[in-house]
PyMOL Python script that loads the backbone (N, CA, C, O; Angstrom):
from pymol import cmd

cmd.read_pdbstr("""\
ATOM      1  N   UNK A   1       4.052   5.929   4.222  1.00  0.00           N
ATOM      2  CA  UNK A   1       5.305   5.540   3.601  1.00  0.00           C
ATOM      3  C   UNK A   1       5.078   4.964   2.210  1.00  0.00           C
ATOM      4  O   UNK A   1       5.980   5.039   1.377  1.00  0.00           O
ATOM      5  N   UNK A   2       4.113   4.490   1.972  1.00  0.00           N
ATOM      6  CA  UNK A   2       2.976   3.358   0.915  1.00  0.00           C
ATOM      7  C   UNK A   2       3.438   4.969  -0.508  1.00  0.00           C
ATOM      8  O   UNK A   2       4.047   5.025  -1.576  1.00  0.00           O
ATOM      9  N   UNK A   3       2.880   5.716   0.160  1.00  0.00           N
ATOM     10  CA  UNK A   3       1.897   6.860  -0.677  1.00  0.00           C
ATOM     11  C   UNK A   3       3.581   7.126  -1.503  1.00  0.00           C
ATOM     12  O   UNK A   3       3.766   6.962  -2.709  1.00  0.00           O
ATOM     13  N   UNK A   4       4.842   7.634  -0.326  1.00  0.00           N
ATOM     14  CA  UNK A   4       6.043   8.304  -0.929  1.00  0.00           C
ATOM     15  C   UNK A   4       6.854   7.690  -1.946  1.00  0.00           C
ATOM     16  O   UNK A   4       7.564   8.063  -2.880  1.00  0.00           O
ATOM     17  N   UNK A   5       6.271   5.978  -1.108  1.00  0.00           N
ATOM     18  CA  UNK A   5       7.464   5.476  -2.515  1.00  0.00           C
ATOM     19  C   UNK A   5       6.746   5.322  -4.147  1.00  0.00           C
ATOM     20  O   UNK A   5       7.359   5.481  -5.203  1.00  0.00           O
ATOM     21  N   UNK A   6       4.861   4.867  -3.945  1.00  0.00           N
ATOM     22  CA  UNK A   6       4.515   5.280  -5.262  1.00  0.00           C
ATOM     23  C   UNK A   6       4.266   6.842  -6.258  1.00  0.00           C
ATOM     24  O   UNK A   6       4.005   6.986  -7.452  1.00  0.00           O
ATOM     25  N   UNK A   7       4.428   7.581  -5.441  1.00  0.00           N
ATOM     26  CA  UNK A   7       4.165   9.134  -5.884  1.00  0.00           C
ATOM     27  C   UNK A   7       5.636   9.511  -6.697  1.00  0.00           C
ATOM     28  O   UNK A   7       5.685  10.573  -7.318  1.00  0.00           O
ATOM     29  N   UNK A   8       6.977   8.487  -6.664  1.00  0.00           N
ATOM     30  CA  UNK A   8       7.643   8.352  -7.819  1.00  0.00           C
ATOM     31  C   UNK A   8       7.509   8.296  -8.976  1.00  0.00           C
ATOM     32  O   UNK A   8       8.127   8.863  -9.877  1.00  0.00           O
ATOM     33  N   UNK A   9       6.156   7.154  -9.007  1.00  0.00           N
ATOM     34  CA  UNK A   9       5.365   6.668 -10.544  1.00  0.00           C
ATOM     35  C   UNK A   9       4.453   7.297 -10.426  1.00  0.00           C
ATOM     36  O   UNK A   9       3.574   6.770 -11.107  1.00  0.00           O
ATOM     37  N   UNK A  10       4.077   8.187  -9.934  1.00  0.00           N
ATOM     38  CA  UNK A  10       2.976   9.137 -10.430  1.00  0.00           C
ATOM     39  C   UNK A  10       1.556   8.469 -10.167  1.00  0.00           C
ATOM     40  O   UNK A  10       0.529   8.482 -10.847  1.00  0.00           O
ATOM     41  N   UNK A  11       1.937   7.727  -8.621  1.00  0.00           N
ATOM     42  CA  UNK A  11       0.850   6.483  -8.501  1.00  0.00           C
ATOM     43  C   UNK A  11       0.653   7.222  -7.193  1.00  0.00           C
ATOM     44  O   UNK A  11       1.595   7.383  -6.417  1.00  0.00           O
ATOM     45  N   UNK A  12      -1.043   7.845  -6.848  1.00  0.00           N
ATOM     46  CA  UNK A  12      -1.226   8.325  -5.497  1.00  0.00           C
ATOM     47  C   UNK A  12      -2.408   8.147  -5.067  1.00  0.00           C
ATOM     48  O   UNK A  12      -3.371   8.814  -5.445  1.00  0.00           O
ATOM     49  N   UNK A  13      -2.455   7.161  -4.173  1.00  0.00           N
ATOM     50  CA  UNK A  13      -3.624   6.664  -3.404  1.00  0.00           C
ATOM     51  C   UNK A  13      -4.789   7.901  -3.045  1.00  0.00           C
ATOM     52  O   UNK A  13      -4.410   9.015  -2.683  1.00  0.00           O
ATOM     53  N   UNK A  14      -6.434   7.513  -3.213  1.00  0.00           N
ATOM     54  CA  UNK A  14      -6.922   8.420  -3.158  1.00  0.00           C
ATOM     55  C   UNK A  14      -8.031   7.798  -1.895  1.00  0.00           C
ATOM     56  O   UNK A  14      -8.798   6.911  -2.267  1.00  0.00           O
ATOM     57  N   UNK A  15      -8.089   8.118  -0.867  1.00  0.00           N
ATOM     58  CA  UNK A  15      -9.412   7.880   0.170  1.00  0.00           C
ATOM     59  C   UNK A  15     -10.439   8.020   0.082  1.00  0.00           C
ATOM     60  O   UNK A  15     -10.562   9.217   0.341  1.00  0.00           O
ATOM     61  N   UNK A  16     -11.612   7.550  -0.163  1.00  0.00           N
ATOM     62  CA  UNK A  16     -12.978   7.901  -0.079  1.00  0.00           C
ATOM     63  C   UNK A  16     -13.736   7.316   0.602  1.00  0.00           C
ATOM     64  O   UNK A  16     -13.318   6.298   1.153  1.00  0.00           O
ATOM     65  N   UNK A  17     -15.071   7.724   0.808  1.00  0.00           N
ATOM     66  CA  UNK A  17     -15.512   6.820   0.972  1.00  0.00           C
ATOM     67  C   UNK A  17     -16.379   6.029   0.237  1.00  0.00           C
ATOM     68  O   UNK A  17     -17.245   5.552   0.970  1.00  0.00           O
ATOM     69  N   UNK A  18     -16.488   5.698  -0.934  1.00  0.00           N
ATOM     70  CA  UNK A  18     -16.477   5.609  -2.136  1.00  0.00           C
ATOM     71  C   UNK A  18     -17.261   3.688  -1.944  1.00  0.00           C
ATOM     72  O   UNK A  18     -18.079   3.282  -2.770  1.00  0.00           O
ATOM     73  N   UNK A  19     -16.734   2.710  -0.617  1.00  0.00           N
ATOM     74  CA  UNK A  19     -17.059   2.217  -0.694  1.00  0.00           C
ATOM     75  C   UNK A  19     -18.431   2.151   0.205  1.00  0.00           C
ATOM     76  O   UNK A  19     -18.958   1.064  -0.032  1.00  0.00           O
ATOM     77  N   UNK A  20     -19.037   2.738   0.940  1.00  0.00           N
ATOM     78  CA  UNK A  20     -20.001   3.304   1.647  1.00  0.00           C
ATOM     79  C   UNK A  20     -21.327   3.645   0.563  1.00  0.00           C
ATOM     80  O   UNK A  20     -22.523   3.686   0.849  1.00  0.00           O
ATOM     81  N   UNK A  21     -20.596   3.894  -0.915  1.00  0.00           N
ATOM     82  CA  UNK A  21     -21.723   4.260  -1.644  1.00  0.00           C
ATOM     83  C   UNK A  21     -22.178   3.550  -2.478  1.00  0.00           C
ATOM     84  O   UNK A  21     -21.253   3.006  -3.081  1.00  0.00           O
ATOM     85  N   UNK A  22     -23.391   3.178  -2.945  1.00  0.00           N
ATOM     86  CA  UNK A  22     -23.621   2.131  -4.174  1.00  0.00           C
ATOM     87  C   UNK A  22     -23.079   3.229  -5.320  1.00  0.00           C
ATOM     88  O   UNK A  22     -23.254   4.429  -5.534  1.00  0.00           O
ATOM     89  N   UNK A  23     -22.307   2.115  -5.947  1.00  0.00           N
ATOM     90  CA  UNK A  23     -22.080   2.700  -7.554  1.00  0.00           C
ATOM     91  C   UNK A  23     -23.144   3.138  -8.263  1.00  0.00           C
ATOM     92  O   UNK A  23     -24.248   2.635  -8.052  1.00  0.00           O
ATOM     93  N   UNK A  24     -22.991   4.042  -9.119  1.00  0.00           N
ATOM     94  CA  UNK A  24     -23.520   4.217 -10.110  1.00  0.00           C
ATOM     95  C   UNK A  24     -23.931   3.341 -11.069  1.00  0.00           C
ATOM     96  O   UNK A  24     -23.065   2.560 -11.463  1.00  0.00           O
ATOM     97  N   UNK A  25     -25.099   3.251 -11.589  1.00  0.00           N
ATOM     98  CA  UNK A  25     -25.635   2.665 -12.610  1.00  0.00           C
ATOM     99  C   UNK A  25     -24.953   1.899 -13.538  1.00  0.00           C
ATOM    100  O   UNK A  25     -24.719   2.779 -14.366  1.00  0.00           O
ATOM    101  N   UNK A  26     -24.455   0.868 -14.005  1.00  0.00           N
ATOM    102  CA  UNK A  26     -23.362   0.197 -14.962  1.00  0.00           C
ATOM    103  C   UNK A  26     -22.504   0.311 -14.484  1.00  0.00           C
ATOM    104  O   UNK A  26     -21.625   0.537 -15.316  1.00  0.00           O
ATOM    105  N   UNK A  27     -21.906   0.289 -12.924  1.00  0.00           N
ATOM    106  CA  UNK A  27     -20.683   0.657 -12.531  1.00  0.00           C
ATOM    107  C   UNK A  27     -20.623  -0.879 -11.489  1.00  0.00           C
ATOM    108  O   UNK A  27     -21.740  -1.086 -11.015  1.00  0.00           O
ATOM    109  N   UNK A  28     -19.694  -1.829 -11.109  1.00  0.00           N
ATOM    110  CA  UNK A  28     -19.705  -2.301 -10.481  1.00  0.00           C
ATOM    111  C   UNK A  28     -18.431  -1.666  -8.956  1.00  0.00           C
ATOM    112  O   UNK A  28     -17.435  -0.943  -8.929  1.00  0.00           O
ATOM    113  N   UNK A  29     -19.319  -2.543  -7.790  1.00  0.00           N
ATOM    114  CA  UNK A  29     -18.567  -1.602  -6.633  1.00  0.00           C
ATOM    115  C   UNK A  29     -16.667  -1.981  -6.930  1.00  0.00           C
ATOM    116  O   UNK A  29     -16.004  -2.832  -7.522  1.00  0.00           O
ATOM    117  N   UNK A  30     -16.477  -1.021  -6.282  1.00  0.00           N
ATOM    118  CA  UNK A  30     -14.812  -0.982  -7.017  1.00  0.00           C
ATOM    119  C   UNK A  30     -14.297  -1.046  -8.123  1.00  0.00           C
ATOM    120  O   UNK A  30     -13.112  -1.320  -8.308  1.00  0.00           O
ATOM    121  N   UNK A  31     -14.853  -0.882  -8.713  1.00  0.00           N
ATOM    122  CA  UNK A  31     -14.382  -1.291 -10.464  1.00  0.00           C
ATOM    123  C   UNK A  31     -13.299   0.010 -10.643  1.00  0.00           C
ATOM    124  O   UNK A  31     -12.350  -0.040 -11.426  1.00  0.00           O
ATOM    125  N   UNK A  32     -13.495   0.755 -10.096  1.00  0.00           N
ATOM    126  CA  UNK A  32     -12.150   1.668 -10.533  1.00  0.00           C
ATOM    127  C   UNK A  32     -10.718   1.383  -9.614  1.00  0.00           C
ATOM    128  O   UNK A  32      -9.595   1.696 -10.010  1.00  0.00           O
ATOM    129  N   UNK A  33     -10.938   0.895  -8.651  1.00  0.00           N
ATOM    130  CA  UNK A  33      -9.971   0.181  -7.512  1.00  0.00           C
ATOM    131  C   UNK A  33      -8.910  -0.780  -8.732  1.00  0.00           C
ATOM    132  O   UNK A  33      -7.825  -0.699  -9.308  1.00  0.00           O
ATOM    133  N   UNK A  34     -10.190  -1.739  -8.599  1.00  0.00           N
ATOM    134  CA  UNK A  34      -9.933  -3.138  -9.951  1.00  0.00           C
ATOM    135  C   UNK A  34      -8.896  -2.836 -11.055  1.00  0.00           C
ATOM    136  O   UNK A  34      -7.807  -3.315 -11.370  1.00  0.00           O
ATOM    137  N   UNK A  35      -9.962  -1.495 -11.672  1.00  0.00           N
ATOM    138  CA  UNK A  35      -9.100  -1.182 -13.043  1.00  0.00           C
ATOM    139  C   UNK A  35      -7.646  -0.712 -13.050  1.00  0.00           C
ATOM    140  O   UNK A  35      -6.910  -1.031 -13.984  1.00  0.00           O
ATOM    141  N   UNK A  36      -7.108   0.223 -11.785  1.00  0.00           N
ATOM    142  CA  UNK A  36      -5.941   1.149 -11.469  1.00  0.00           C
ATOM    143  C   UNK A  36      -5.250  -0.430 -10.985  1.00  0.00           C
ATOM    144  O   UNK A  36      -4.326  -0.821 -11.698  1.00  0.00           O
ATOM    145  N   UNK A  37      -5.616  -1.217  -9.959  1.00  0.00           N
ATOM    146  CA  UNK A  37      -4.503  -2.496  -9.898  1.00  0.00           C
ATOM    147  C   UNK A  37      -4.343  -2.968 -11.080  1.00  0.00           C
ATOM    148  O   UNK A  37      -3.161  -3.016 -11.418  1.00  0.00           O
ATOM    149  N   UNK A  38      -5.480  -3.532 -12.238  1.00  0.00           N
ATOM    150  CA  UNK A  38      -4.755  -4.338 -13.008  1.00  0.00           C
ATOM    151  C   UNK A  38      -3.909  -3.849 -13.920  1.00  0.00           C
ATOM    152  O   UNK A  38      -3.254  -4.639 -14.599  1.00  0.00           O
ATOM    153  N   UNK A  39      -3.709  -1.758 -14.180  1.00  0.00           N
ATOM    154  CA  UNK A  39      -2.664  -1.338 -15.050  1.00  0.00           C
ATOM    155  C   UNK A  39      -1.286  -1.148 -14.116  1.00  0.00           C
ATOM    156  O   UNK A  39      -0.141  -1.107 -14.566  1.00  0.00           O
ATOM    157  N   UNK A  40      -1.674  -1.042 -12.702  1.00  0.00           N
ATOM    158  CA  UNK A  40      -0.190  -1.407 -12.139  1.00  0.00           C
ATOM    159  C   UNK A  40       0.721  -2.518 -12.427  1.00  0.00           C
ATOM    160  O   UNK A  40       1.935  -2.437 -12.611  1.00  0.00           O
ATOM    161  N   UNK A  41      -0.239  -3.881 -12.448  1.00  0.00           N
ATOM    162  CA  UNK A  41       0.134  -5.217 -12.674  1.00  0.00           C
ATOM    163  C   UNK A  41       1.102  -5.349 -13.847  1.00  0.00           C
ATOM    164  O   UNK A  41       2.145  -5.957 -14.087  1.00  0.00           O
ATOM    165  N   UNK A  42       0.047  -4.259 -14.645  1.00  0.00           N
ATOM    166  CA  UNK A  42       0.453  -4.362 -16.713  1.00  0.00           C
ATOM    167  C   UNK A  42       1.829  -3.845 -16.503  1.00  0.00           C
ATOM    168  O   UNK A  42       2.744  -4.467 -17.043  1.00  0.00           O
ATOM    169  N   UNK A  43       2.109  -2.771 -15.779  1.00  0.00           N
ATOM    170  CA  UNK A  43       3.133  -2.211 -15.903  1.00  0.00           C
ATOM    171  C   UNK A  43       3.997  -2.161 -15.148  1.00  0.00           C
ATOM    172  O   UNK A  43       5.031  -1.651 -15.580  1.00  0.00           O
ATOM    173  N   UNK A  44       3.997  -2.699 -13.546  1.00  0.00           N
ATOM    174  CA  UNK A  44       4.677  -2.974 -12.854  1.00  0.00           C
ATOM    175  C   UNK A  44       5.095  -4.950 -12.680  1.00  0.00           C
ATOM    176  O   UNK A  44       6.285  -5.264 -12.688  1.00  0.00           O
ATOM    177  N   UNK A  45       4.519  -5.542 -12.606  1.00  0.00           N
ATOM    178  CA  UNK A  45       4.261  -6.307 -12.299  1.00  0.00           C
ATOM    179  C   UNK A  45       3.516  -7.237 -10.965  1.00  0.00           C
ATOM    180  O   UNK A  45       3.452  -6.874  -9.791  1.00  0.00           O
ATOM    181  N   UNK A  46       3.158  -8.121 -11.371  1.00  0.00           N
ATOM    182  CA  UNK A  46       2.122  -8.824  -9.913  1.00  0.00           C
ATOM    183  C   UNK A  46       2.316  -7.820  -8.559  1.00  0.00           C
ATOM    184  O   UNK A  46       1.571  -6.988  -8.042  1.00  0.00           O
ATOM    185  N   UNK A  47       3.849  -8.365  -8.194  1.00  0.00           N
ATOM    186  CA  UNK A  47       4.454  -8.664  -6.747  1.00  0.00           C
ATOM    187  C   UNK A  47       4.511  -6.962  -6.964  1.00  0.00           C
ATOM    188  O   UNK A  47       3.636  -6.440  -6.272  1.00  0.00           O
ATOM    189  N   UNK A  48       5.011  -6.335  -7.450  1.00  0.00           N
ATOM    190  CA  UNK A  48       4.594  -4.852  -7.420  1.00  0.00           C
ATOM    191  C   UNK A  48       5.072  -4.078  -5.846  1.00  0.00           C
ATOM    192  O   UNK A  48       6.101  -3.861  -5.206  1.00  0.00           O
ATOM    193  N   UNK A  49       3.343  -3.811  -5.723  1.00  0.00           N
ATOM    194  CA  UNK A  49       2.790  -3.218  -4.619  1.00  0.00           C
ATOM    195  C   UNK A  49       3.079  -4.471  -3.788  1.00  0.00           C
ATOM    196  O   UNK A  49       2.791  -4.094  -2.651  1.00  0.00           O
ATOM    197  N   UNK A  50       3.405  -5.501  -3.716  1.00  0.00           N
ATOM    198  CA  UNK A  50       3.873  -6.426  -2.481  1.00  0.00           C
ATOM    199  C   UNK A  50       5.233  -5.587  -1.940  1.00  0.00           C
ATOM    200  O   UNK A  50       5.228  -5.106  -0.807  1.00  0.00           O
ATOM    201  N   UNK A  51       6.499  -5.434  -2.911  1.00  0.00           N
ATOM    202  CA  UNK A  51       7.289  -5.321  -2.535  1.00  0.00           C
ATOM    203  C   UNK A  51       7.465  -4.025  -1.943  1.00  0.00           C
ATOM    204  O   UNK A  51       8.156  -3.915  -0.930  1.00  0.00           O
ATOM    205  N   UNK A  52       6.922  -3.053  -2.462  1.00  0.00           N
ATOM    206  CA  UNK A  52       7.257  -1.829  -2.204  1.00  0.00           C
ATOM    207  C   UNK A  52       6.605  -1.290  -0.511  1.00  0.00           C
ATOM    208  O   UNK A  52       7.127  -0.578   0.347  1.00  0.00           O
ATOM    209  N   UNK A  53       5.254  -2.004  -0.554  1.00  0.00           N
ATOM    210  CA  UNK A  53       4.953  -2.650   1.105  1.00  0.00           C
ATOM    211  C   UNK A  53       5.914  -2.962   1.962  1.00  0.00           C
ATOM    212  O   UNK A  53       5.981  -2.357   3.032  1.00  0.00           O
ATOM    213  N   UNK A  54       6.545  -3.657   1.735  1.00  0.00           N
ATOM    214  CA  UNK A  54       7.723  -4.059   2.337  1.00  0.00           C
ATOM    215  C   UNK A  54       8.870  -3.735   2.855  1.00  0.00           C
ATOM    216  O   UNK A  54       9.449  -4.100   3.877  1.00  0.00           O
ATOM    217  N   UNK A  55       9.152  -2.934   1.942  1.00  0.00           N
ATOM    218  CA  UNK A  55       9.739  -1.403   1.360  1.00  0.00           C
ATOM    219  C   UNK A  55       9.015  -0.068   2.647  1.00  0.00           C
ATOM    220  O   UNK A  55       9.690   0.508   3.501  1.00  0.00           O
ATOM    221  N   UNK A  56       8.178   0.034   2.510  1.00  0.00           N
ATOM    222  CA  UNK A  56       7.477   0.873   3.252  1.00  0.00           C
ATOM    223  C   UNK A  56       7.568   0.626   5.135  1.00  0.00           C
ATOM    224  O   UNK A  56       7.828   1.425   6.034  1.00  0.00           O
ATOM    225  N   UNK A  57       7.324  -0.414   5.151  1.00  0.00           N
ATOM    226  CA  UNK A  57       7.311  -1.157   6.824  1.00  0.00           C
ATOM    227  C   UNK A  57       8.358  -0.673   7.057  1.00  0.00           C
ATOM    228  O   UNK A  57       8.540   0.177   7.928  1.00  0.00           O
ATOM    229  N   UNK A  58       9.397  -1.233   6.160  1.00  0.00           N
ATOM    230  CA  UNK A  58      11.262  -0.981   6.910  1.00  0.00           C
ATOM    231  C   UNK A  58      11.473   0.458   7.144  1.00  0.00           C
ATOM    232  O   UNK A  58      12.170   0.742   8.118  1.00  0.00           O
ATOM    233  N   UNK A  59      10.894   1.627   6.270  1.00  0.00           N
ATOM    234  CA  UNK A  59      11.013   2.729   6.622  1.00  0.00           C
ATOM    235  C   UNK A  59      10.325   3.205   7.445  1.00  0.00           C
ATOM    236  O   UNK A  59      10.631   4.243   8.031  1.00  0.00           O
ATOM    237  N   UNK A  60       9.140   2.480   7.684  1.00  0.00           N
ATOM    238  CA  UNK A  60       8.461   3.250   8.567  1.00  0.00           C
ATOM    239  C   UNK A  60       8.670   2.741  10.032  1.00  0.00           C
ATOM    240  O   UNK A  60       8.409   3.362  11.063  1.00  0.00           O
ATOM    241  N   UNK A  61       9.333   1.146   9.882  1.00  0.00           N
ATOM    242  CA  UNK A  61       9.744   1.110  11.499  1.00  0.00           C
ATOM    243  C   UNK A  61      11.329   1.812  11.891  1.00  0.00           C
ATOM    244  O   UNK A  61      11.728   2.049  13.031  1.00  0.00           O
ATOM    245  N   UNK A  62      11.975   2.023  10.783  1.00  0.00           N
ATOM    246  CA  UNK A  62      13.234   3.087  11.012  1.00  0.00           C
ATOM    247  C   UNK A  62      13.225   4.435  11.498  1.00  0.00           C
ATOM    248  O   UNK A  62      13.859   4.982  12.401  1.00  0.00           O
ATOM    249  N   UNK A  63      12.345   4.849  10.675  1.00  0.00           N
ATOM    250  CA  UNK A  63      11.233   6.332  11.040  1.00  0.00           C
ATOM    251  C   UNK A  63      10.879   6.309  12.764  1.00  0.00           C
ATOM    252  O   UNK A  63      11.357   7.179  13.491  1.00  0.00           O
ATOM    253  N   UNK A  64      10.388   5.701  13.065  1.00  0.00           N
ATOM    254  CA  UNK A  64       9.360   5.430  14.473  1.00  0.00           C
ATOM    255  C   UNK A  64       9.917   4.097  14.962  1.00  0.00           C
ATOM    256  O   UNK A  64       9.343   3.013  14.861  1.00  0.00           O
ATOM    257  N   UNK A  65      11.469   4.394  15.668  1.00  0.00           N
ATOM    258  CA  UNK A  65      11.900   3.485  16.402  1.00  0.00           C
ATOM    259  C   UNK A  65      11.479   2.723  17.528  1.00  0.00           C
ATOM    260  O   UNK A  65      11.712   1.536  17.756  1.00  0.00           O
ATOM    261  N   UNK A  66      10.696   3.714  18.348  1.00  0.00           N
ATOM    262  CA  UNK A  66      10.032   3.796  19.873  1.00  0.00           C
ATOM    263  C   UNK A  66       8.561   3.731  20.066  1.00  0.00           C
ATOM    264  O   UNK A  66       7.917   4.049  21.065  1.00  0.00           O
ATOM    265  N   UNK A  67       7.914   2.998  18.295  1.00  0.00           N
ATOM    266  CA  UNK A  67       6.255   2.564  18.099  1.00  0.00           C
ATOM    267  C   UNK A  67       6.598   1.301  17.854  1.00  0.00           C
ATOM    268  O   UNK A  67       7.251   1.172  16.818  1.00  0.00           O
ATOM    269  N   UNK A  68       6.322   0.053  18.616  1.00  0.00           N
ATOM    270  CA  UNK A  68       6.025  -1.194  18.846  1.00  0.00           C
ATOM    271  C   UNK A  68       5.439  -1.523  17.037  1.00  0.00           C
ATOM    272  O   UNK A  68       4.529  -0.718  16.838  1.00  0.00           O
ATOM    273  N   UNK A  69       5.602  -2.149  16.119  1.00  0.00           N
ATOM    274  CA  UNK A  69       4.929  -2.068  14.966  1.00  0.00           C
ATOM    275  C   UNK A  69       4.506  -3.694  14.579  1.00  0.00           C
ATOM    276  O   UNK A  69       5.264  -4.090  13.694  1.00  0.00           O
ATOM    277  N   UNK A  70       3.392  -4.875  15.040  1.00  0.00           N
ATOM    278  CA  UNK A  70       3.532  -5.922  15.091  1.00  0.00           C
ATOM    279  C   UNK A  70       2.853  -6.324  14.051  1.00  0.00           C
ATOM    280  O   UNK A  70       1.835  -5.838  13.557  1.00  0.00           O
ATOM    281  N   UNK A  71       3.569  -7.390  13.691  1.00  0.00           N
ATOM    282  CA  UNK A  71       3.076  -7.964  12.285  1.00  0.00           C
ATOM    283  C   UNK A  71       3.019  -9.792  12.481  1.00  0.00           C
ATOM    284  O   UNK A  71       4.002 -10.504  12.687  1.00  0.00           O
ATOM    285  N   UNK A  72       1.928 -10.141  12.379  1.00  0.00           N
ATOM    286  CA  UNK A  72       1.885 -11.768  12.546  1.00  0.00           C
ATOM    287  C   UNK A  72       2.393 -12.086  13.804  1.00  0.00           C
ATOM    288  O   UNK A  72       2.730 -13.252  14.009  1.00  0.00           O
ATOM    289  N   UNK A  73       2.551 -10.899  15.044  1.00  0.00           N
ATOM    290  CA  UNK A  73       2.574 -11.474  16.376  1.00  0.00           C
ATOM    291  C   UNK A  73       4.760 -11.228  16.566  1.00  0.00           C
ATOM    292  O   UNK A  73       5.493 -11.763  17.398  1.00  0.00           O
ATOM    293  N   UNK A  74       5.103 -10.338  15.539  1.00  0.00           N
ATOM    294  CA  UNK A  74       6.283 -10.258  15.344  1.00  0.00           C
ATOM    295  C   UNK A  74       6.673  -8.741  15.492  1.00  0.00           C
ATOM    296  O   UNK A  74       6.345  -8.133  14.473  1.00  0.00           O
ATOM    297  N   UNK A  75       7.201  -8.026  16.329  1.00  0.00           N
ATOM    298  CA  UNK A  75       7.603  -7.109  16.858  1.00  0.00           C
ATOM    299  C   UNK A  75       8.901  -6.668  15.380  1.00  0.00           C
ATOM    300  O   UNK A  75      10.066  -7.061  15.318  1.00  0.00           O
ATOM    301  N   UNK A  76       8.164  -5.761  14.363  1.00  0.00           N
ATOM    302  CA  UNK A  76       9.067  -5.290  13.025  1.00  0.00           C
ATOM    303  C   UNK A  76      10.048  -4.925  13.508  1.00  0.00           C
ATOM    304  O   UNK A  76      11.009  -5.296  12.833  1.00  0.00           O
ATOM    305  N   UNK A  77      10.456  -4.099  14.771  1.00  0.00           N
ATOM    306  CA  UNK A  77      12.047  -3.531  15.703  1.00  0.00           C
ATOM    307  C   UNK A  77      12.791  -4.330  15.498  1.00  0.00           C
ATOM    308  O   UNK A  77      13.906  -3.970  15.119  1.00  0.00           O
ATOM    309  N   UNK A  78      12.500  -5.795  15.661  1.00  0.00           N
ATOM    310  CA  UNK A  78      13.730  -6.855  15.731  1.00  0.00           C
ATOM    311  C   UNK A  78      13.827  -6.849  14.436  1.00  0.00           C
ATOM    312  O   UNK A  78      15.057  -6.805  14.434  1.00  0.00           O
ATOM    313  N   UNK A  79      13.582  -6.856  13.424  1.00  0.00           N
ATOM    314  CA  UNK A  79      13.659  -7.396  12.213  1.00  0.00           C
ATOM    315  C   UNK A  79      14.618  -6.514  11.413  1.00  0.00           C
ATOM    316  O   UNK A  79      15.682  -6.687  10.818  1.00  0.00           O
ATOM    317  N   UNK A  80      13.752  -5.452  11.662  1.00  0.00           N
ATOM    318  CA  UNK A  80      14.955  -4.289  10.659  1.00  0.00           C
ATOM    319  C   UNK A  80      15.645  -2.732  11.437  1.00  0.00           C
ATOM    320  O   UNK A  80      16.160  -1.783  10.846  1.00  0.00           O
ATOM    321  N   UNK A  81      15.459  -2.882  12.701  1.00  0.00           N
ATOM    322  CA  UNK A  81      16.453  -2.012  13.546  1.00  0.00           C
ATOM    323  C   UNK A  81      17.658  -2.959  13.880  1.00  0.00           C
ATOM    324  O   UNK A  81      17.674  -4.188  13.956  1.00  0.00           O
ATOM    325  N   UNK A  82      18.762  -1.953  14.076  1.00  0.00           N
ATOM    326  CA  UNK A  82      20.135  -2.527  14.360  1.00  0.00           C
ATOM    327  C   UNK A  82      20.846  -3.296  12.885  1.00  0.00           C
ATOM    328  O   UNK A  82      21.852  -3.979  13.077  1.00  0.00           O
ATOM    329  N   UNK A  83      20.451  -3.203  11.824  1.00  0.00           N
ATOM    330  CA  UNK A  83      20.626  -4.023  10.447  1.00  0.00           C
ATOM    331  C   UNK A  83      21.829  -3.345  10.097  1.00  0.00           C
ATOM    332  O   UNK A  83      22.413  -3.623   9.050  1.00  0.00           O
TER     333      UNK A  83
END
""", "prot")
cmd.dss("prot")
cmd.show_as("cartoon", "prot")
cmd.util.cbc("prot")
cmd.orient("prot")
């Protein structure tokens, strides 16, 4: 749900296993992770990717009514089904 709402901004998560590997030479581990958050920050702001998280849960427990989805011991169904 993460991936649909940033692939608006032309923002699309990429999997690797990238952290499994030592970087390259002058490269510190994640530094490209690092660099892509702090131009989101520049241009989105901080809370950003907080909100749109957030954003994402509600659709995805709307999506998948009948998957239990618990967060901090809090069953997401109650929260944003029936709204």
């Amino acid at each position: 749900e993460l991936n649909l709402l940033t692939k608006k901004y032309n923002i699309t998560a990429v999997y690797t296993l990238s952290s499994c590997i030592a970087p390259p030479k002058g490269f510190t581990e994640y530094c490209y992770e690092n660099l892509m958050m702090k131009e989101i920050e520049k241009r989105h702001g901080k809370n950003w990717i907080d909100s749109l998280r957030t954003v994402a849960l509600k659709n995805y427990v709307i999506k998948h009514p009948n998957e239990p989805y618990d967060e901090n011991g809090i069953d997401l169904r109650t929260k944003y089904l029936n709204k």
